[in-house]
C-alpha positions in Angstrom: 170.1 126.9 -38.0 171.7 125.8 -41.1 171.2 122.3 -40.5 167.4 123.2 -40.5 167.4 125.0 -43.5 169.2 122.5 -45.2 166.7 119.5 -44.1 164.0 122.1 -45.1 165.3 122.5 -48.1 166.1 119.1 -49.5 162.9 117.8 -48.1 160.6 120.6 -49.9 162.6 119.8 -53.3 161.6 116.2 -52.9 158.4 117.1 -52.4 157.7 119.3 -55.3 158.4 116.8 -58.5 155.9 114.4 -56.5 153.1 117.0 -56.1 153.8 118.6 -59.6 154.1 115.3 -61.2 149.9 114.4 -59.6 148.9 118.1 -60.1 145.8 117.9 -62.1 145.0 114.5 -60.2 145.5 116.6 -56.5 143.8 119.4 -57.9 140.8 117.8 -59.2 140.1 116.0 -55.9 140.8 119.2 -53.4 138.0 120.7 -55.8 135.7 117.2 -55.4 136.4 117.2 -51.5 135.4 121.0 -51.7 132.1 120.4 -53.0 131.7 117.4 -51.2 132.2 119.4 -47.9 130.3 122.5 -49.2 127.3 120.4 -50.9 127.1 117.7 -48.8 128.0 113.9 -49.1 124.4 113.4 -50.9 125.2 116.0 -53.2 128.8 114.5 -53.5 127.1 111.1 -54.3 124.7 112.8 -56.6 127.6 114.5 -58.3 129.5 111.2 -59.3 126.7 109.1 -60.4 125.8 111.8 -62.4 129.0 111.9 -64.3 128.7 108.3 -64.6 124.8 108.7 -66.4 126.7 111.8 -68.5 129.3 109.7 -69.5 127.1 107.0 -71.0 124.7 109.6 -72.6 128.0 111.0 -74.2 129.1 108.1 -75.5 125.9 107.1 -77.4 124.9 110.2 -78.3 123.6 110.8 -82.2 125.4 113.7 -83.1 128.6 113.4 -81.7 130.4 113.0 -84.4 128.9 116.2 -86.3 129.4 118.4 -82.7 132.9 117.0 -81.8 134.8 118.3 -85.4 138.1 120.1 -86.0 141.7 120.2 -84.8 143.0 118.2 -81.7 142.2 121.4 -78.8 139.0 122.5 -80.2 137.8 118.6 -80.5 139.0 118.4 -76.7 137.4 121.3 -75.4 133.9 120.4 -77.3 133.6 117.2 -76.0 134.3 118.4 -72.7 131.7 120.3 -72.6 129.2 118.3 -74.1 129.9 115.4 -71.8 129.2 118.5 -69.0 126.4 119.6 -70.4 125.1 115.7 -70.6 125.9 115.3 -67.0 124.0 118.6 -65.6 120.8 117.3 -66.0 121.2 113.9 -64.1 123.0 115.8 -61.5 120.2 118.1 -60.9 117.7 115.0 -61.1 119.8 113.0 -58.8 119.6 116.1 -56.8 116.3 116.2 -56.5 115.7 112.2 -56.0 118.6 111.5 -53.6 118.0 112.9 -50.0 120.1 109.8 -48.5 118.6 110.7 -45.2 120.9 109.6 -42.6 123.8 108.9 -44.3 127.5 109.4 -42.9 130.9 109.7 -44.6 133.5 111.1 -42.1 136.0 113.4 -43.9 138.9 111.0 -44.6 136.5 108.5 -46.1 135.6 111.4 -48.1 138.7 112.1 -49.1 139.2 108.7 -50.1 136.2 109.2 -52.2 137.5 112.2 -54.1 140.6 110.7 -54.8 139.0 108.1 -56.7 136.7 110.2 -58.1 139.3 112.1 -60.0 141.1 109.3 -60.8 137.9 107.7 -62.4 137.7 111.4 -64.2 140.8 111.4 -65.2 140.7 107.8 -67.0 137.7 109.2 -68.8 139.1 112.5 -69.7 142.1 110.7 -71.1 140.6 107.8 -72.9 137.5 109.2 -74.3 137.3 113.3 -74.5 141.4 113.7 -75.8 142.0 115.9 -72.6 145.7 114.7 -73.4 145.4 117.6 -76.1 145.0 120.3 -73.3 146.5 118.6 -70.7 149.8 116.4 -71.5 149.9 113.8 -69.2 153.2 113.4 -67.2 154.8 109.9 -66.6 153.2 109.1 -63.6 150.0 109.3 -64.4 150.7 107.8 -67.9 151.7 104.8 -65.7 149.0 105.1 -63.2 145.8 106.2 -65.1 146.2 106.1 -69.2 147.0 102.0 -69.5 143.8 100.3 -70.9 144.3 97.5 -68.6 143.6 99.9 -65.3 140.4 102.0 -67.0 137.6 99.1 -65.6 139.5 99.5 -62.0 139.5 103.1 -62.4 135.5 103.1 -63.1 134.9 100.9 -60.9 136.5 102.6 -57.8 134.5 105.3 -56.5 131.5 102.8 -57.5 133.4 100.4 -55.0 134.3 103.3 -52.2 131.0 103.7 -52.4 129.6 100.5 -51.1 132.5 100.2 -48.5 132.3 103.7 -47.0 128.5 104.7 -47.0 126.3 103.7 -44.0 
């Protein structure tokens, strides 16, 4: 019984550092393959293009400068929520327009999907809204998602997932 406890043991302690070292890349895409479960794929679909259109209305939006002002967290958290609030209105027109009738995306696809969804999110948050402010970013995912050389890849993805995995 020791023997058991012990493999338990060392195997859960390997475990953890991995898991707390992705945290906010694991927790953002449980709560992507959530709503993609909950919603529905065309919802899902509707969701990430409409980040996309958000993130391009934030980034030539007029008064950006004059909105995004202060100290590094309140700078972080404005932006944020304007690139949110720039992104609800595609979603709920993309919403509206996208019925994607008979379209199929079996749950690991979809979880595929998420993954790269948050990493694409991440690359964002990190290279254009400061979350690095609110959210230090641990080595991995400084090695994985901040280099400049990876953001195109990291847009690109779920753009990519797309075409492979949707029927």
């Amino acid at each position: 019984m020791n023997q058991v406890a012990a493999i338990a043991q060392s195997s859960t302690s390997g475990i953890l550092p991995i898991v707390m070292n992705f945290l906010a890349l694991i927790v953002l895409t449980v709560i992507l393959f959530a709503f993609a479960m909950k919603a529905g794929r065309a919802a899902f679909i509707s969701l990430v293009l409409a980040l996309y259109v958000g993130f391009g209305l934030f980034m030539v939006f007029p008064w950006k400068a004059q909105i995004i002002a202060g100290d590094g967290v309140t700078k972080a958290v404005v932006a944020l929520l304007l690139f949110v609030g720039l992104s609800i209105i595609p979603f709920l027109i993309l919403r509206r327009v996208n019925t994607m009738g008979a379209m199929r995306i079996h749950a690991l696809p979809l979880f595929g999907l998420s993954v790269l969804s948050a990493g694409a999110l991440l690359a964002l948050s990190y290279h254009f809204l400061n979350l690095a402010t609110i959210l230090p970013a641990t080595p991995p995912l400084t090695t994985y998602v901040l280099p400049e050389q990876y953001l195109f890849y990291w847009l690109v993805a779920p753009l990519v997932g797309f075409f492979v995995f949707a029927r």
